[in-house]
C-alpha positions in Angstrom: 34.1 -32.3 -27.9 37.5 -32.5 -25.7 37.0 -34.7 -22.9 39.5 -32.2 -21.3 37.4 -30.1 -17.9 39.1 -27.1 -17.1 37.3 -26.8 -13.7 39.3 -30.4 -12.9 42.4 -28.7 -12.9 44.0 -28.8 -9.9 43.4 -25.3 -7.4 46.6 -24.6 -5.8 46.1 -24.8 -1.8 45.4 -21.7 -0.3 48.8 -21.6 1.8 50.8 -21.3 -1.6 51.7 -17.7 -3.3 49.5 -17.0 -6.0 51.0 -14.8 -8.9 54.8 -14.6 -9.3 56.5 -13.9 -5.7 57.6 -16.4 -3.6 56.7 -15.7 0.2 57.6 -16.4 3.4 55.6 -19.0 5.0 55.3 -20.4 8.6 55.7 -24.1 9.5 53.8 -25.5 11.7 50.3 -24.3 10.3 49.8 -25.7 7.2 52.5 -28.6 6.9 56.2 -29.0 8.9 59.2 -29.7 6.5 61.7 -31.7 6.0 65.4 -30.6 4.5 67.2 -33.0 2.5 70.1 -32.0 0.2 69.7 -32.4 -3.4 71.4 -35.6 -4.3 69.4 -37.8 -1.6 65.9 -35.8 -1.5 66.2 -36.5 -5.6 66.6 -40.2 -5.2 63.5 -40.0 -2.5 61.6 -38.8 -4.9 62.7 -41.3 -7.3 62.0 -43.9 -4.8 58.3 -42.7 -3.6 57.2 -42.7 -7.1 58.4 -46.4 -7.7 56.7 -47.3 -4.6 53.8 -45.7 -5.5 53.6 -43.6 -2.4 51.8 -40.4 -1.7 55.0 -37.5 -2.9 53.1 -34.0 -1.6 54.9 -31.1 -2.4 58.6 -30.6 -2.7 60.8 -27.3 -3.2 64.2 -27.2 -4.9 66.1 -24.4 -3.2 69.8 -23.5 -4.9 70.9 -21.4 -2.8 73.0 -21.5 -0.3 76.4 -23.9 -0.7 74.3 -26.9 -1.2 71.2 -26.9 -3.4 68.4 -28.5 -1.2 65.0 -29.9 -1.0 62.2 -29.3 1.3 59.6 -32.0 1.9 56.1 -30.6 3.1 55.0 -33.3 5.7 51.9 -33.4 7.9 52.0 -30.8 11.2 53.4 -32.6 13.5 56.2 -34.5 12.0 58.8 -32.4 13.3 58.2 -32.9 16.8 59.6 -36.9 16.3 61.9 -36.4 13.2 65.4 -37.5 14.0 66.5 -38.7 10.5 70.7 -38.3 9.9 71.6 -35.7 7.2 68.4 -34.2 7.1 66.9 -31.4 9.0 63.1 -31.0 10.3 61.4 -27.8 10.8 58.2 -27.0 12.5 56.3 -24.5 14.5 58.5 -21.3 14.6 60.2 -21.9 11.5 59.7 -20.1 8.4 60.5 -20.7 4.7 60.3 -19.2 1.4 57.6 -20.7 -0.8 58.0 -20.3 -4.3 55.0 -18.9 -6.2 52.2 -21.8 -8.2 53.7 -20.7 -11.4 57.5 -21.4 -10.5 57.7 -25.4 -11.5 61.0 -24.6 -13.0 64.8 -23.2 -12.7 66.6 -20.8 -12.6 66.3 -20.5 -8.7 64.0 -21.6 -6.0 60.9 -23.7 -7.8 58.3 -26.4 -6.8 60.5 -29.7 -7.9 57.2 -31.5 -7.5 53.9 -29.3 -7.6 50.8 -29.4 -5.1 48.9 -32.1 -6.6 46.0 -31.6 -4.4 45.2 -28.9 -1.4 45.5 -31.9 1.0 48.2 -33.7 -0.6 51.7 -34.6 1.9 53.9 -36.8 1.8 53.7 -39.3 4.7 56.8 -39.4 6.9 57.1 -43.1 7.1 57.0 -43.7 3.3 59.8 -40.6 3.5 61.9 -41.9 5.9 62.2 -45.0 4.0 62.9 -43.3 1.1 65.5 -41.1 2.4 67.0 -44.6 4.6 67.4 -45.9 1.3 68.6 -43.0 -0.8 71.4 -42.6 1.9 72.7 -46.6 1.3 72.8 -46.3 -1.9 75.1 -42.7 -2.0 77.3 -44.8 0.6 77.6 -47.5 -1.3 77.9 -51.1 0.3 80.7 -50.7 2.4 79.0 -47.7 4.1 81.8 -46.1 1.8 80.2 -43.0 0.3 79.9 -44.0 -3.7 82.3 -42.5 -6.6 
């Protein structure tokens, strides 16, 4: 007998696009977001999984000049976020979610799934992440790094 239970899987939360169309979302009603680009929201995610910290949801967007990363964060976050090189968007805002079934180039995809219909990532154990991702891309002179 597997020891596998296929009603344990994980449901995705009823927010994310079900089948294989992404949609557009507002922000502000079920999380607010935060915009990193790739190199430094990478590294945060790197750095929140060492830490052990809660990593909710995170989109990898390739469009645009710069690939970029969007962070689903508790409602509310927004409102205080003043973090350099990143951008925070909340109530009013929209963005393109990527269906339950995209976890994977080509194109927009979930970099790290929904783990849970709850599940954020907290922006105090982000900020750090992101304080520390940008010191180590600048390197110790505040130089940015080869």
């Amino acid at each position: 007998m597997s020891d596998v239970n296929p009603a344990a899987r994980v449901r995705p939360p009823r927010w994310m696009p079900i089948g294989e169309e992404s949609e557009l979302c507002s922000v502000g009603v079920w999380w607010d977001v935060v915009r990193a680009g790739e190199a430094m929201g990478r590294r945060a995610v790197e750095i929140l999984r060492e830490s052990r910290e809660p990593l909710g949801p995170v989109i990898m967007d390739f469009g645009g000049a710069e690939p970029r990363m969007y962070f689903l964060v508790p409602v509310g976050t927004a409102a205080d976020w003043t973090e350099p090189e990143t951008v925070a968007l909340g109530p009013n805002c929209h963005v393109v979610v990527p269906s339950a079934e995209t976890t994977a180039p080509p194109g927009m995809h979930w970099y790290v799934p929904a783990s849970g219909p709850r599940t954020l990532t907290l922006p105090a154990a982000l900020r750090r992440a992101l304080i520390q991702a940008r010191a180590e891309q600048r390197g110790p002179a505040g130089e940015p790094a080869p």
